[in-house]
N, C-alpha and C positions, 0 to 999 in steps of 0.2 A: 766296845765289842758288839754291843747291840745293835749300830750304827752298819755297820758291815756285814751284820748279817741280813738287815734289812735291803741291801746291794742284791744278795748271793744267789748261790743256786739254794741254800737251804730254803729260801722264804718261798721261789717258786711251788712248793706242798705247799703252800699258806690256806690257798680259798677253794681247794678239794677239799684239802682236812676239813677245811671250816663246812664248808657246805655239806659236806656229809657229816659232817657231828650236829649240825644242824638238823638234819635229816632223821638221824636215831634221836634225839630229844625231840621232835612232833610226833606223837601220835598219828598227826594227820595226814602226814605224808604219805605218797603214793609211788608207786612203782616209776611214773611218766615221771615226776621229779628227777629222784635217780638216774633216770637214762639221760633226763638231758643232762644232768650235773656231768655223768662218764661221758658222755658224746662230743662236749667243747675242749675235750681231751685226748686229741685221737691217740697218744700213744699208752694213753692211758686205761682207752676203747681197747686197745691192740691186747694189753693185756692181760686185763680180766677176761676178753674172748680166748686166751691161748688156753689161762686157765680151767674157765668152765669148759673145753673140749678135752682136757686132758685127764688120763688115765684115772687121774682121783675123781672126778664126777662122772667121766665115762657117760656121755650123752648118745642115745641112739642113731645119732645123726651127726652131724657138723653146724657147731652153731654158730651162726654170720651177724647177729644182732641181740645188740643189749638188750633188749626186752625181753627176745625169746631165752637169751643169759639168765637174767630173773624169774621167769616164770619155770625155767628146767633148774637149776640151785636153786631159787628161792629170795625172797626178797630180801632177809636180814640175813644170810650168806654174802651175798652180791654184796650188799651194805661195808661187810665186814674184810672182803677179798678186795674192791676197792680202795677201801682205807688199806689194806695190807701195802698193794703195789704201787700205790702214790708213796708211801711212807717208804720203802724201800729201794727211792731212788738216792734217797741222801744217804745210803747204806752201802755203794754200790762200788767204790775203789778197796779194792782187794791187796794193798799192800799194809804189810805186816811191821811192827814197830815193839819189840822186847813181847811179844809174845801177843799184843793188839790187833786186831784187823779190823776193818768196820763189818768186816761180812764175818765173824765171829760174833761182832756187837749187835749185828744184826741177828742171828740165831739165840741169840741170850733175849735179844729183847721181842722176838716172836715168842719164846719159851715161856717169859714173864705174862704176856698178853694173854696167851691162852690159859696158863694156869689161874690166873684172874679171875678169866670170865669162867673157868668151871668153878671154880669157888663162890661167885655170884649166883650158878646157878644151880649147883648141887646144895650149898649152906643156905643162901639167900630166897631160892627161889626166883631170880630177878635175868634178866637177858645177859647183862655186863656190858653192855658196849661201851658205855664210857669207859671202863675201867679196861677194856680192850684198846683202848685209842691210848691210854697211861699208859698200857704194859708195853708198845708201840714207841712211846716217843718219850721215855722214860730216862733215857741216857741221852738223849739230843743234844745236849748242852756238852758230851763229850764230842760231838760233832763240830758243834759248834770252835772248841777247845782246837782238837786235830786240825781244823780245816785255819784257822787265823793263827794260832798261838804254836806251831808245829814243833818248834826246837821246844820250848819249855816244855811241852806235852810231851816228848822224848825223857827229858830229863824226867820228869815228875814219874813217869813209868819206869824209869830206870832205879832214881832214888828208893821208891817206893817198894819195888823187888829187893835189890838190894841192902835196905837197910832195915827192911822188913813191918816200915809204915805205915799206916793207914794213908791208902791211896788219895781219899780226902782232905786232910791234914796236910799232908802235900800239898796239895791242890790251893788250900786257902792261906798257908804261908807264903805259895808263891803269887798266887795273883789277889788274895783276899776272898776270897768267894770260893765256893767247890762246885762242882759241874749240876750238881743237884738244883743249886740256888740258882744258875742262869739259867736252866731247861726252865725253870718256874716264870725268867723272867721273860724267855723268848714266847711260852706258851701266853703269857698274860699279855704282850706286845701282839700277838694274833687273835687277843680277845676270844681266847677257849675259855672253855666253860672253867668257873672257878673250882669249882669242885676239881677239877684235872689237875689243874694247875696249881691247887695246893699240896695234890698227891705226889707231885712230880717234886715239888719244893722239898718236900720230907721224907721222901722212899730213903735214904738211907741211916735219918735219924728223928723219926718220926716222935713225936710227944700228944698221944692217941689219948690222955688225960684234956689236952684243951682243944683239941682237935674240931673246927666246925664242921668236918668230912671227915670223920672219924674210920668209918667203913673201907671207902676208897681207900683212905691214906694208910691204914692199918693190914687190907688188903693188899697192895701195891710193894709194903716190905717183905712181908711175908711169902709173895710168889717170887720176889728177886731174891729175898732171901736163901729159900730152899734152890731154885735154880742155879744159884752160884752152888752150896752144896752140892747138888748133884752134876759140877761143873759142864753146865749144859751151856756151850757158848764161850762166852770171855769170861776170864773168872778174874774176878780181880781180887788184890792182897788187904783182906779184911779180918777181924775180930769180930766172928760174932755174938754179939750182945742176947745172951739166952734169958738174960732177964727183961729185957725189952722184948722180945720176940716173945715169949711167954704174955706178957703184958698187954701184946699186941691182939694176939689168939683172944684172949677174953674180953678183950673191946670188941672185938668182931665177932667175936661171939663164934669160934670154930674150937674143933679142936686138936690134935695133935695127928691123931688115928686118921679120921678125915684127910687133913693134907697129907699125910704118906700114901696114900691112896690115890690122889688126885694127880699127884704128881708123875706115880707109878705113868698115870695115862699121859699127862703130857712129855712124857717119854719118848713113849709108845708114837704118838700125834709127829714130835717134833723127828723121829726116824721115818717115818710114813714121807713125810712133807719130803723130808731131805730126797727119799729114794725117787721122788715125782719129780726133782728137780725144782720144787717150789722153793728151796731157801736161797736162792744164788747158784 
């Protein structure tokens, strides 16, 4: 499977992502980076300009260039809204399968990404953008799933409603593996950063005891977590583990109160976005 998606349109995101996750792990980097990385991408240029002139930055003017983009949003916005609308093209067929769509998968996993990065940055103190690019491409591997595997992935969504399974379990009696384990494989075939790609391996049974990205990874459940709860998105047919998810909270070092709170806002964030026409 790996083999064919290295064909696909999925891999086409490959050396954005890359370059911009590059880009947020240097310090060094500069604004002029950036621009050229969005520049060799005109429809990716097209973009991010639709966004920085629309109603949610509301610019005094009309803005025609990436630079002048960055310097009116700001450089680690731009960063962030970049990775957003690269990452949202392999999001972007709108048909519906027992209650699936990618553009519900896709609003589940904008909802993850941001609850993340506030979590990073109200608990932690820290920017989150890695953990913004996890909450991002988090589910990829069900992408991957839908786009090659199309009848079984029917089934498995049907089974799993149905007989009231853990969607995962399904997943790995029929092909061995669950969508978690190949996003890890697909991320680590594009050479992301380990730390992502071990997050993405265990968001949905994380073992935050041997964990060498403990944070991320404990992070990463906890925002997908609660956003299935608060069925923001696609919600799939899950059991959740209160004693792992407790377990998780005190590796990361949060705590209960805090994420009811946090989420309240990514609420709030993910109706904003939608009324701008930012989610699809």
């Amino acid at each position: 499977m790996l083999n064919l998606v290295r064909d696909s349109e999925i891999s086409s995101i490959k050396n954005v992502v890359s370059g911009i996750l590059k880009i947020i792990n240097d310090p060094q980097s500069t604004a002029k980076e950036l621009k050229e990385l969005i520049e060799v991408d005109p429809p990716l240029t097209a973009q991010v300009l639709k966004v920085a002139n629309s109603a949610y930055y509301c610019p005094p003017s009309k803005i025609g260039e990436i630079l002048k983009a960055i310097l009116w949003v700001g450089f680690e916005a731009i960063k962030e809204m970049a990775l957003h609308q690269k990452v949202c093209r392999i999001f972007s067929d709108d048909k519906a399968t027992d209650g699936y769509s990618r553009l519900s998968l896709w609003k589940h996993s904008v909802a993850v990404a941001v609850m993340g990065k506030m979590i990073y940055r109200r608990e932690f103190g820290e920017k989150g953008e890695n953990i913004y690019a996890a909450g991002l491409l988090h589910d990829i591997g069900l992408i991957v799933v839908d786009q090659f595997c199309h009848e079984q992935f029917s089934e498995i969504l049907k089974k799993s409603g149905e007989e009231e399974t853990e969607f995962t379990e399904t997943e790995k009696l029929t092909f061995g593996f669950d969508h978690a384990e190949l996003g890890k494989a697909v991320m680590s075939g594009w050479d992301m950063p380990e730390e992502l790609c071990s997050a993405i391996g265990q968001h949905h049974n994380p073992d935050p005891a041997s964990s060498r990205f403990k944070r991320m990874t404990c992070t990463l459940y906890l925002a997908d977590t609660l956003c299935q709860e608060k069925k923001i998105g696609l919600v799939d047919n899950r059991n959740h583990n209160k004693g792992l998810f407790n377990r998780c909270m005190r590796e990361a070092g949060v705590e209960r109160r805090g994420l009811d709170l946090i989420i309240q806002d990514v609420q709030e964030q993910i109706t904003r976005m939608e009324e701008q026409g930012l989610l699809g």
